[in-house]
N, C-alpha and C positions, 0 to 999 in steps of 0.2 A: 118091755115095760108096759106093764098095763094100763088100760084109758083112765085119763084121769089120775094118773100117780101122780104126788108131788116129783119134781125135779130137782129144786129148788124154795128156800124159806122166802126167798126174795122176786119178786114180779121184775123180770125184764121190758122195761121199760122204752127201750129202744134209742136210749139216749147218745147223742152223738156229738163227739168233742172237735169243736173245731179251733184254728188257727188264725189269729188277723194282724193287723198293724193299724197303728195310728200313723197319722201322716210326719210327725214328728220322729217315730221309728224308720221309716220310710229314707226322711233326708238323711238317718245314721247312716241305715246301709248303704246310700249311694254315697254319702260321705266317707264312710271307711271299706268301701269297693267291698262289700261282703258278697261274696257268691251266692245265685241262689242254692247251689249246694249244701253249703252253709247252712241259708237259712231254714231248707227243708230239713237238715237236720236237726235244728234250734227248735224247731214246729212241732218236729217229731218226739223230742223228748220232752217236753212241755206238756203235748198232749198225754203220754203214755206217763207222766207221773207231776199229776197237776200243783202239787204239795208237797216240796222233797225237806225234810230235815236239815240239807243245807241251805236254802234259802233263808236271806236275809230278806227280815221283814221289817218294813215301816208302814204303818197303817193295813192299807188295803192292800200295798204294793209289794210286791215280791221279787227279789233279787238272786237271779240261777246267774252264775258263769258258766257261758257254755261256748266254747270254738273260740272261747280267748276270750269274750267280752261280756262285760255283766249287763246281761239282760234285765231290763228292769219290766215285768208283765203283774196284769190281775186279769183275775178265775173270776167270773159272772155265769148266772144262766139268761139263754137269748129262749123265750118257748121250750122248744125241747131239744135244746142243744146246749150243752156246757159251753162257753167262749174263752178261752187264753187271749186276752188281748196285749200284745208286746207292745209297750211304751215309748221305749227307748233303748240303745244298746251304748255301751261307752266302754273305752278302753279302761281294766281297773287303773287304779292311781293306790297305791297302797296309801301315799301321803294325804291322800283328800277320798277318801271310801266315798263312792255311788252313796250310801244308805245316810254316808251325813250330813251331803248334799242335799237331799234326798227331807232329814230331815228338817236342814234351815228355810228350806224354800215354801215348808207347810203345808197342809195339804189341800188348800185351794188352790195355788201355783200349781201344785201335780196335778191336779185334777185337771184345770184347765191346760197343761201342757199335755198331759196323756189323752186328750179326748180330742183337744181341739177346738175346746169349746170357749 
């Protein structure tokens, strides 16, 4: 390839996607003994598909099932890093869905429950 050829239409950026918890996610997993196994694989797919067609969404929040329990996360940028931050996990309930919870509670309750604030 010659100096100077395009590569690419797009500027690699160096942008780098990470994984976190709220403290509220936190008491899940020690609550429902989740491995961290588990959770690096909950981490892992999150990251590698920030947006997936099955999530269920309320607001900001996005809802992935993943290792059995619905993950409830939102996607922010930190500087120059994408952030997944996982909210919350909870065993589904088909009778009572995460997302309608989710939505009676509104979204200053979530807000301040996901953040901690």
């Amino acid at each position: 390839m010659a100096s100077g050829e395009k590569v690419s239409e797009f500027i690699r950026r160096g942008v780098k996607v990470v994984a976190e918890t709220t403290e509220k996610a936190e008491f899940d997993i020690r609550g429902y003994q989740i491995t961290d196994a588990a959770m690096n694989r909950i981490a892992a797919r999150l990251k590698e598909v920030l947006f997936s067609p099955d999530d269920r969404v309320v607001g900001d929040l996005r809802i992935r099932e993943l290792e059995g329990y619905d993950v409830v996360h939102f996607v922010g940028r930190d500087g120059d890093r994408i952030v997944v931050t996982i909210a919350q996990l909870r065993v589904p309930d088909p009778d009572n869905p995460t997302e309608r919870i989710l939505e009676k509670l509104g979204r200053a309750a979530i807000f301040r429950g996901a953040t901690g604030l």
